[in-house]
C-alpha positions in Angstrom: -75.6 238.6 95.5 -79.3 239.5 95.7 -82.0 236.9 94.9 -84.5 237.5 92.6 -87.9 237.0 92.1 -90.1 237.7 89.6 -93.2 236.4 86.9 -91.5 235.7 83.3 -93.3 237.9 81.8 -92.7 240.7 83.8 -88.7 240.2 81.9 -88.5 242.0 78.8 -88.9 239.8 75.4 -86.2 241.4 73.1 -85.7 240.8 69.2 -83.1 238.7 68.5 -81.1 240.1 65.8 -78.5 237.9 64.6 -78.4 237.3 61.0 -80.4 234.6 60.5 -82.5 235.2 63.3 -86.6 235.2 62.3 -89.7 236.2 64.6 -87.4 235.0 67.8 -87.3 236.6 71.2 -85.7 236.2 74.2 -85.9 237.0 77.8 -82.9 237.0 79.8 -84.9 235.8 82.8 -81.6 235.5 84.9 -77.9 237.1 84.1 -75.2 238.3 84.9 -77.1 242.1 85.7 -78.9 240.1 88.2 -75.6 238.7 90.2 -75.7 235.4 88.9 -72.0 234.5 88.5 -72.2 231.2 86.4 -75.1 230.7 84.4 -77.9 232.7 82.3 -81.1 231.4 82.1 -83.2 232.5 78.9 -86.3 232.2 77.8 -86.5 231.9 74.0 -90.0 232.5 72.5 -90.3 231.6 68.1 -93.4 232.7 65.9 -95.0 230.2 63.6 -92.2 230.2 60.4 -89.7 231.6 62.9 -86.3 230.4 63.7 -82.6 231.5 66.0 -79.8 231.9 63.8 -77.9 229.0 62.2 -74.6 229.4 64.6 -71.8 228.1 66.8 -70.0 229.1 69.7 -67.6 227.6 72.6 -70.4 227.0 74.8 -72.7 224.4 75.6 -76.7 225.1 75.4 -78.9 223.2 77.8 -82.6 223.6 76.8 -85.9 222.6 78.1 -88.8 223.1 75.6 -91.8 224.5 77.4 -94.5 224.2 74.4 -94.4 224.4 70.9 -93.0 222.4 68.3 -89.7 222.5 67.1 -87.1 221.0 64.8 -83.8 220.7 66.3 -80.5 220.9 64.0 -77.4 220.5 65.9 -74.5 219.6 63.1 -75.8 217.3 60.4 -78.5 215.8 62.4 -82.5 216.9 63.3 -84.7 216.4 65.6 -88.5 216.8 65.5 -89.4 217.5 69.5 -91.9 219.1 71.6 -93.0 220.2 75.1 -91.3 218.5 77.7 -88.0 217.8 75.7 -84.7 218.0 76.7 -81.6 219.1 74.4 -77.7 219.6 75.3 -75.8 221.0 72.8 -71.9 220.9 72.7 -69.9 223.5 72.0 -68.8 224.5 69.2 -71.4 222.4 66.7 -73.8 224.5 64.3 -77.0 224.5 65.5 -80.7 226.2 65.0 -83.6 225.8 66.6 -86.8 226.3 64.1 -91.0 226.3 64.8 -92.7 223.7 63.4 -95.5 224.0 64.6 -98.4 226.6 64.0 -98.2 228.3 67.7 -95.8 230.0 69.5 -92.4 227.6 70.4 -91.1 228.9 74.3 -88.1 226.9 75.4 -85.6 227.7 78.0 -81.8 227.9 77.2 -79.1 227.7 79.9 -75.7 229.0 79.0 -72.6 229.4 80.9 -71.8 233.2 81.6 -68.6 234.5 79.3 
């Protein structure tokens, strides 16, 4: 394995293009291109009246809003959070993260690598 070192923004921000999915991008800041054999880090960035995609999958999300405010459905329950919140998701449970908040949301996501 090779470590890696870089500035976030020097990681490209791609459209995410799930259905569902509105002004979201994300950064794969570290994956499984980069060697990392367990984990992805990403960097998840939400325009005002943007949203990811209403989903679920067999993996758990970690996530650590950076700034921004957000509204945090996981099954049938929200959450209203900002910076400096911390969410774990369990597998398998619909979830969607939305902007509520008139600047940009950034949070970091950690899944495990499939």
């Amino acid at each position: 394995m090779k470590e890696k070192v870089v500035h976030y923004s020097s990681v490209e921000a791609k459209d995410v293009v799930e259905e569902g999915a509105k002004k979201t991008r994300v950064r794969w800041l570290i994956s499984k291109s980069d060697g990392a054999p367990n984990f992805a880090l990403r960097m998840f960035e939400v325009d005002a009246g943007g949203c990811t995609p209403l989903h679920r999958h067999p993996w758990e999300h970690e996530i650590f809003i950076l700034e921004g405010k957000a509204k945090v459905v996981i099954g049938e329950k929200s959450y209203e959070v900002d910076e400096g919140y911390v969410i774990f998701i369990p597998p398998n449970i619909k979830h969607t993260i939305i902007n509520a908040g008139s600047k940009v949301l950034r949070f970091l996501c950690l899944i495990p690598i499939k």
